[in-house]
C-alpha positions in Angstrom: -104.9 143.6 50.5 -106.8 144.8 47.8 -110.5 143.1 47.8 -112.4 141.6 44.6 -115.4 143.5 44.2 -118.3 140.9 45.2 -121.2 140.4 42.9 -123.7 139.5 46.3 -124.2 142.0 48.9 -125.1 140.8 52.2 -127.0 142.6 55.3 -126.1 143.4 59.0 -129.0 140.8 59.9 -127.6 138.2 57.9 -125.9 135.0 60.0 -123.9 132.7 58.1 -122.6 129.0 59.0 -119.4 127.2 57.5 -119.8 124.8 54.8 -117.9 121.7 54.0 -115.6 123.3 52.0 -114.9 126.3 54.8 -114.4 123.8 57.7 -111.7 122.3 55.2 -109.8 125.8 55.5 -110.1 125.3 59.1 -109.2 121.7 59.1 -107.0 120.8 56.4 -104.1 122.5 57.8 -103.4 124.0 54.8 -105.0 127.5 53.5 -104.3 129.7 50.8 -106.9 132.4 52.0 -105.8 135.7 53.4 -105.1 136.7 56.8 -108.3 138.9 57.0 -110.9 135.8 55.4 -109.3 133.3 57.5 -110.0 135.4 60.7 -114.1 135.5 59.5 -113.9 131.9 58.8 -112.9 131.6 63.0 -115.6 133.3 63.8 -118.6 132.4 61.6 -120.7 130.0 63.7 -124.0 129.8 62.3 -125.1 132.3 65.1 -123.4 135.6 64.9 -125.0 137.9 62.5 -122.6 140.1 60.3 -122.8 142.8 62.3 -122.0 141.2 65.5 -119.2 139.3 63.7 -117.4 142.4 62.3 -116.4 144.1 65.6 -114.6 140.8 66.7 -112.0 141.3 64.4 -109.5 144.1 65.5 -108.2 146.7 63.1 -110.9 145.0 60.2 -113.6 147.8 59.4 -117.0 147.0 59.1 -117.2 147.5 55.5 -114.1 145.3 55.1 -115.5 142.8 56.7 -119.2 143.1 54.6 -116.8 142.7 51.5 -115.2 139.7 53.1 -118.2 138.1 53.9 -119.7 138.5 50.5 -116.1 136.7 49.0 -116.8 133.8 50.9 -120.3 133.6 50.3 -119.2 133.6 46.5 -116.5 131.0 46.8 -118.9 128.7 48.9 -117.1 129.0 52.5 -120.0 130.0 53.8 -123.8 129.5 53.1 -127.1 131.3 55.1 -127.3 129.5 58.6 -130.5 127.3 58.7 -132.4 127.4 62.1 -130.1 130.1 63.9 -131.4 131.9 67.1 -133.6 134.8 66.9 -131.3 137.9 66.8 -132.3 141.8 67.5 -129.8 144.5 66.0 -130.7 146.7 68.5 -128.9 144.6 70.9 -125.8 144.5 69.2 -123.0 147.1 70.7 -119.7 148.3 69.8 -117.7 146.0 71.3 -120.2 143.1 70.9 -120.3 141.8 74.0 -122.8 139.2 73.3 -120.3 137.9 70.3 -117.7 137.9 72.5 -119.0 135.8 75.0 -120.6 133.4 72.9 -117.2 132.8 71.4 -115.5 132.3 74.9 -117.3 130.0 76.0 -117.9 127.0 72.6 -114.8 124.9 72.3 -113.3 125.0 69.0 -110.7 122.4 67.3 -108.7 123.4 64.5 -105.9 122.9 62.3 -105.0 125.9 60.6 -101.6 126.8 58.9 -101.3 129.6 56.2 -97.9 129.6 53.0 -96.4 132.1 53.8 -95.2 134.9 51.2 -91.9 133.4 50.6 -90.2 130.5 51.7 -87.1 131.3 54.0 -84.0 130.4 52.5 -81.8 127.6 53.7 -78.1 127.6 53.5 -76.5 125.0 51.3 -76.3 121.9 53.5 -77.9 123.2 56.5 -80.6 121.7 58.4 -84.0 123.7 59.6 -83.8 124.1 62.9 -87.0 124.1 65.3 -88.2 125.1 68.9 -90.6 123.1 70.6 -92.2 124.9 73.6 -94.3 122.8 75.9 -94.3 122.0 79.2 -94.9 118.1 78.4 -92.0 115.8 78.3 -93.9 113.2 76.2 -95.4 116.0 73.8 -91.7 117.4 73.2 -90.3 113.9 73.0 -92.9 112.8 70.3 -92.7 116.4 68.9 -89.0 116.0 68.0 -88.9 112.5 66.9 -91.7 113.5 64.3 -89.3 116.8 63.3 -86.1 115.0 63.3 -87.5 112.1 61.0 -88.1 115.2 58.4 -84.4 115.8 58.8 -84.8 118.6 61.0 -83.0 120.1 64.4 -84.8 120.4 67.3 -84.5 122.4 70.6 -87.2 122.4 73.4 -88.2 124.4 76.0 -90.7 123.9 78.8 -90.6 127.3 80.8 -90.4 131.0 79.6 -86.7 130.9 81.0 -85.3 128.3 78.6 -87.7 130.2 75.4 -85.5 133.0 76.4 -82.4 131.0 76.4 -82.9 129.1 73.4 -83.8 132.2 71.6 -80.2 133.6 72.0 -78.5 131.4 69.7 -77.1 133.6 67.0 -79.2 131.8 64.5 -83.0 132.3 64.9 -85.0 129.2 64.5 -86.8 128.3 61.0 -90.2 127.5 63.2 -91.8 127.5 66.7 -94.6 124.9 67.9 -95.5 127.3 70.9 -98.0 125.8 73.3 -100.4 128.0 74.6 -100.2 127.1 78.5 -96.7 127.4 80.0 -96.8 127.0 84.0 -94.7 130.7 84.3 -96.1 132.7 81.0 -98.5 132.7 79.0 -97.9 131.1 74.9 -99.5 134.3 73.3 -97.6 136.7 75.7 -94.7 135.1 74.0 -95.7 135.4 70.7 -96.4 138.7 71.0 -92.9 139.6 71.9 -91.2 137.6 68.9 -93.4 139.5 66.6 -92.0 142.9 68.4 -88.4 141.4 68.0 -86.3 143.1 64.7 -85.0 139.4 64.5 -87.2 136.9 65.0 -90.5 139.0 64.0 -90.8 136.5 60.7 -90.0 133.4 61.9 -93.1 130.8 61.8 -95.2 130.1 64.6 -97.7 127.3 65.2 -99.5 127.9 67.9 -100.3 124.2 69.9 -103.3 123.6 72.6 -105.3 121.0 74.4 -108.4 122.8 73.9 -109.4 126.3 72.9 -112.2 128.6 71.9 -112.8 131.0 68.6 -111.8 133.4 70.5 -108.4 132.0 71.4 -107.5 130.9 67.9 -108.5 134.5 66.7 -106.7 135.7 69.0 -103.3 134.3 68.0 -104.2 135.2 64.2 -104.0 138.5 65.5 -101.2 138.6 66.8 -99.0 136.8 64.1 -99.4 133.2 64.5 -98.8 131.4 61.5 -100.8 128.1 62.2 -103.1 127.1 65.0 -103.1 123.4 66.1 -105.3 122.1 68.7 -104.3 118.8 71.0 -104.4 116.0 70.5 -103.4 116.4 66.9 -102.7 113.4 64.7 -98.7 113.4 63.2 -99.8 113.5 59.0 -102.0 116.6 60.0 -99.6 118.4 62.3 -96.7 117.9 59.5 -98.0 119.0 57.0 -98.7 122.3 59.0 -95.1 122.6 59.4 -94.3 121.8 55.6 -97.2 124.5 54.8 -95.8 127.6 56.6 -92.0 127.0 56.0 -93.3 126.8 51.9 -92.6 123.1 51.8 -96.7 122.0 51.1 -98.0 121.0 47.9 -98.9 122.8 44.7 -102.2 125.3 46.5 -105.5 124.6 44.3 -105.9 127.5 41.9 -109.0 128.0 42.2 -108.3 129.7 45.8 -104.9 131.2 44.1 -104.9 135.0 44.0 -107.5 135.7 46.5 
């Protein structure tokens, strides 16, 4: 995606913090913003200094990620972090190990959930259909009462046996709340797979979880993820994740149109 040439140019040195309006894009379950700016946004912490942030991202070069930065910057996401620890560049490496761990080990709580291109089509008089994966019988039973009120269908599975087996119907499903801790696989191991599949590759996934770190929810960005919700989530904010990625949310604010 092509980048709007920024009018402030930032340094490696430089650590940045959200602002109000960024935790909103982290919080609101609802964002406009590109894949690649909503994958800074996770990892801004008001401690990370551009050049430790940019080799957290995979695939994003550095000079993408300065010409990220400075978008943000512009559109007030992010503002100069006040009081942030002492940082040396010479200690940053490569891989950014120090990043890394700094972002394993904070717990993080969002509610992200991105339009997507295009809304899927539904077939005159047919119902969206959804899979809810979690091992919780009280999760799925809540999950599906909230889903069915919005006059959906809904399948659930609690292991990675009955994923497999409820993603053989013919149909794939319109959306998948996939929890992140399965007792027998892992949430992003399936995830990962779906996106490899030639037929459910574009169906929407929300990733759900009972806790997480940046570098959890950065993680499923990566690897396709479509929303990120973390437990406990309230019912108005989970909901209108699901409305945003199947293109059901409200009119997006122009002023973060087109960016």
């Amino acid at each position: 995606m092509a980048i709007a040439a920024p009018h402030t140019r930032i340094a490696d040195t430089d650590v940045f913090a959200l602002t109000l309006s960024g935790k909103a894009q982290l919080g609101d379950a609802h964002s406009t913003l590109p894949k690649e700016a909503l994958e800074l946004l996770v990892v801004v912490d008001g401690r990370l200094s551009v050049a430790e942030l940019a080799p957290l991202i995979p695939g994003m070069a550095p000079r993408d990620a300065h010409d990220w930065l400075e978008v943000l910057l512009e559109r007030g996401f992010i503002a100069p972090a006040k009081g942030r620890e002492a940082l040396d560049v010479l200690e940053f490496t490569s891989t950014s190990d120090r990043g890394l761990a700094l972002l394993q080990r904070h717990g993080y709580y969002v509610r992200i959930a991105r339009e997507p291109k295009a809304p899927r089509p539904l077939r005159a008089g047919a119902r969206r259909s959804v899979l809810v994966v979690d091992d919780d019988p009280d999760i799925c039973r809540l999950l599906s009462m909230y889903l069915r009120l919005e006059d959906m269908d809904v399948v659930t599975a609690g292991t990675g046996a009955e994923v497999v087996a409820a993603m053989r119907r013919p149909a794939p499903f319109d959306l998948v709340l996939l929890d992140v801790q399965l007792p027998d696989v892992d949430g992003f191991l399936i995830l990962a797979k779906m996106r490899e599949h030639p037929l459910l590759k574009e169906v929407p996934v929300i990733m759900l979880t009972a806790s997480a770190t940046r570098a959890a929810v950065l993680k499923g960005l990566q690897l396709g993820a479509d929303g990120y919700v973390t437990k406990p989530f309230q019912q108005d904010a989970l909901m209108k994740a699901v409305h945003t990625v199947l293109g059901l949310a409200e009119e997006p604010d122009p002023a973060l149109a087109g960016h």
